[in-house]
C-alpha positions in Angstrom: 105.3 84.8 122.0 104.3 87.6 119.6 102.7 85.6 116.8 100.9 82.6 117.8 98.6 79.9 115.5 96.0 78.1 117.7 94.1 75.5 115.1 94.0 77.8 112.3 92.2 77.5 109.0 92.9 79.5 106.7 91.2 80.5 103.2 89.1 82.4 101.1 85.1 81.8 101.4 84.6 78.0 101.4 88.5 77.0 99.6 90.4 76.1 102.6 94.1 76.4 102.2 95.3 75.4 105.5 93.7 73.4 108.2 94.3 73.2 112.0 97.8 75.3 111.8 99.3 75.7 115.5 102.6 77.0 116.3 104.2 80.4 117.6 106.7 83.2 117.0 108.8 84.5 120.0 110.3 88.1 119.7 113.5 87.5 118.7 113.6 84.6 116.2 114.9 84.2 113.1 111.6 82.2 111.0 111.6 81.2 107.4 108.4 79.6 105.6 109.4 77.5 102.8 107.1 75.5 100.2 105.5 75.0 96.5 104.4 77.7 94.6 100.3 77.6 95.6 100.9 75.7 98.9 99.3 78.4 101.4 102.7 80.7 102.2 101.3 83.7 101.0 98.1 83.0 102.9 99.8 82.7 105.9 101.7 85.8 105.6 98.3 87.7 105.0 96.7 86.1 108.6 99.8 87.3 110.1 99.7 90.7 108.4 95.9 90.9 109.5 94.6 91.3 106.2 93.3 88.0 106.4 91.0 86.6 109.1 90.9 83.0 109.9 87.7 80.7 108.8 88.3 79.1 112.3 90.6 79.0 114.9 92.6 82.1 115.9 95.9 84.1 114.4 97.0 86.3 117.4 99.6 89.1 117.4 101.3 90.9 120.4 103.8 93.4 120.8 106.4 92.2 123.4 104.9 95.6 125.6 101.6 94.6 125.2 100.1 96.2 122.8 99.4 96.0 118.6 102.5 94.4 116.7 104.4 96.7 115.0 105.1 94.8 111.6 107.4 96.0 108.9 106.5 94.1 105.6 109.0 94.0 102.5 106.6 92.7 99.6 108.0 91.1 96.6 109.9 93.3 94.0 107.7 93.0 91.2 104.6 93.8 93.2 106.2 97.7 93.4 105.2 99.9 90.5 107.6 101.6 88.6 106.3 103.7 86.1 106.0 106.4 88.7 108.9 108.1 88.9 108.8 108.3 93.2 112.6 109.0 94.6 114.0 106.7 97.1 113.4 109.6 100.0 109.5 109.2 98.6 109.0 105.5 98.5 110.8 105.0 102.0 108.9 108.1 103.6 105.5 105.5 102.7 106.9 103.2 105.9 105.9 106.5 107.8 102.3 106.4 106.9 100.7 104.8 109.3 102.2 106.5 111.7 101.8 110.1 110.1 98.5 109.8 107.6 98.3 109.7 104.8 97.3 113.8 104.3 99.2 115.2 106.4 103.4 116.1 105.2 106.0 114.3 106.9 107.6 115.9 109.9 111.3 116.5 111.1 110.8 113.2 112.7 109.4 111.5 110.3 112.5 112.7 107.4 114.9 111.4 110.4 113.6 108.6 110.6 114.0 107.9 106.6 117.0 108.8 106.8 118.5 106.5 109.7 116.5 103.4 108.0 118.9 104.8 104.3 121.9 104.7 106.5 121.1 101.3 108.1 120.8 99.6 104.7 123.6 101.5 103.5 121.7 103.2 100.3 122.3 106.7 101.9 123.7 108.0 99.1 120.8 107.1 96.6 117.8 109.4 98.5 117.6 111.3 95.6 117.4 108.7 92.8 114.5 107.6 91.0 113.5 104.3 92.3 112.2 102.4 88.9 116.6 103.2 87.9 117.7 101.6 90.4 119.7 97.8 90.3 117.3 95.0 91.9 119.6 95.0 94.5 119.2 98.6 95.2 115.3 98.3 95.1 115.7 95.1 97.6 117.6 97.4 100.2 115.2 100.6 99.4 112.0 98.3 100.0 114.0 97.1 103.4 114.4 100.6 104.6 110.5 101.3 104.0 110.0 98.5 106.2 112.2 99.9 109.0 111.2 103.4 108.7 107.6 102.3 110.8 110.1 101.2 113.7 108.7 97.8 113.3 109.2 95.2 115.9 108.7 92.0 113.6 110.1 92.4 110.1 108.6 90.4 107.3 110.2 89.4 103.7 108.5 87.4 100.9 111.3 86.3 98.8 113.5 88.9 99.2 116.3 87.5 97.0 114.2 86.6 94.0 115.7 87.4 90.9 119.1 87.9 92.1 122.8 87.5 91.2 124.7 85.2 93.6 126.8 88.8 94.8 123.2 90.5 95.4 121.8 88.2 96.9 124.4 86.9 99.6 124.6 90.6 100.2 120.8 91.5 101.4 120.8 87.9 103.1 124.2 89.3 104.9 122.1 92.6 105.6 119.0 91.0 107.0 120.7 88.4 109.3 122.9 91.7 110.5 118.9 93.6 111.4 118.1 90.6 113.3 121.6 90.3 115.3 122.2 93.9 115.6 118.8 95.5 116.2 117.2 92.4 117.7 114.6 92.4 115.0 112.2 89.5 114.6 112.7 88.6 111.3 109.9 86.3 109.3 111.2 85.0 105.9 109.2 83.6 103.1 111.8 82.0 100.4 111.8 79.3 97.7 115.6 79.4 98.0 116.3 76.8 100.2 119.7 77.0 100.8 119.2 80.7 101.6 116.3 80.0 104.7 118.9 76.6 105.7 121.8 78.4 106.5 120.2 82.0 107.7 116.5 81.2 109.7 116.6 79.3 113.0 113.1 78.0 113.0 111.2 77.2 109.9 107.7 75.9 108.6 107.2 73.4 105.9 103.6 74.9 104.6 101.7 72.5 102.1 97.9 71.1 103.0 98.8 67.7 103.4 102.2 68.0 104.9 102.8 71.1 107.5 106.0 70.8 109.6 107.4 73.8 112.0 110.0 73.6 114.0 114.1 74.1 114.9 115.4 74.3 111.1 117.8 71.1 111.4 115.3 69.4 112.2 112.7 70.0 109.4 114.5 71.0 106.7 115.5 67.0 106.0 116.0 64.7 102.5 113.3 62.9 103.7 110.7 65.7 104.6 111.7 68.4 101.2 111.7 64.6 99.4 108.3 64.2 99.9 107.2 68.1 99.6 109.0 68.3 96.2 108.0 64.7 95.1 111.7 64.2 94.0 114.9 62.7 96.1 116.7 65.5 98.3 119.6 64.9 99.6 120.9 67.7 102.9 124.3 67.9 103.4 126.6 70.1 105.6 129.6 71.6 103.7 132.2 73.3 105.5 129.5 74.8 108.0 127.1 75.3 105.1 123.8 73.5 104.6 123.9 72.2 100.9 120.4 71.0 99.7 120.6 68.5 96.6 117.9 67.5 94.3 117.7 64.8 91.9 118.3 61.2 91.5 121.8 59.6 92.7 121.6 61.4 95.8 120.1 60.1 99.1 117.2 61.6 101.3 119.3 62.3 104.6 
């Protein structure tokens, strides 16, 4: 277990978002976190980040050597700026950071080490492009490499194919699932996209206050349990070895 909840609340002062959360990540897994808009999942991401404490209970993170948790993080695409014009050899050199400092000028290592996480998302050829010109897609696989330039052990996306085309975005779900397979990567993904965490994660969390779930994802992502998240009849259907999730009256909640 690298990541493990033991009757967490979490919050901010006195609001409490989420009460008495308990459940655990192994090294290995493949975890989606799914749920309204305001229903605690960026809250949890931040007590598993560390930049959040718990009000009660504990959030505990361990390296599978013992150790701190190396933790790649791949924010949101609109939380980047991009009025300044950094290149994609500067923006994925600031995965290096923490390792390097931030006054001191990357090293032969370091620029190797950029350069292996370009190659890995296959955006070599784009080093020296200006970030803010690059296609969402691009950006998305530039943001990834960041991430994988620390030589993280858990990788963490929040909605990593937001905004996307149907192309784009079956190609950076191909990419991530290929990290985790490949490079044995923990991989923690936050998505509103349901279809994309049903047929990619293999454990997943339900987060909303009244009505948190976690476990294997065929068995919580149900018609009957998103039917009650979403206040609305779901309907989950398996399609040719695809999970299809349906919303809407006519269908039923199975």
């Amino acid at each position: 277990m690298i990541i493990t909840f033991k009757k967490a609340r979490l919050g901010y002062g006195r609001k409490v978002v989420l009460n008495d959360i308990s459940f655990t990540i192994e090294a290995g897994d493949y975890f989606g976190i799914v749920g309204p808009n305001g229903a605690g999942k960026t809250t949890m991401l931040r007590a598993i980040l560390g930049s959040l404490k718990p009000l009660g209970g504990t959030v505990e993170t361990e390296s599978p050597s013992g150790g701190p948790l190396r933790i790649g993080y791949v924010p949101q695409r609109d939380t980047i700026d991009d009025v300044l014009p950094y290149t994609v050899d500067e923006v994925v050199v600031m995965g290096r950071f923490r390792r390097l400092g931030l006054l001191r000028h990357p090293s032969h290592a370091d620029r190797d080490a950029v350069s292996r996480s370009l190659t890995h998302v296959k955006v070599e050829n784009l080093h020296a492009h200006t970030f803010k010109d690059l296609s969402g897609g691009q950006k998305q696989r530039v943001l990834i490499a960041r991430a994988l330039a620390s030589e993280p052990e858990a990788l963490i996306l929040d909605e990593p194919t937001n905004g996307m085309d149907l192309p784009s975005r079956l190609a950076i779900l191909d990419l991530i699932e290929d990290l985790h397979e490949e490079g044995g990567l923990t991989v923690i993904m936050v998505s509103h996209l349901l279809e994309d965490v049903a047929n990619y994660v293999r454990h997943l969390a339900i987060v909303e206050r009244e009505f948190f779930q976690v476990g294997p994802v065929e068995d919580v992502l149900t018609g009957p349990n998103l039917s009650r998240l979403y206040n609305m009849p779901v309907t989950v259907e398996r399609v040719h070895d695809r999970t299809i999730i349906l919303a809407g009256e006519g269908h039923g909640t199975r």
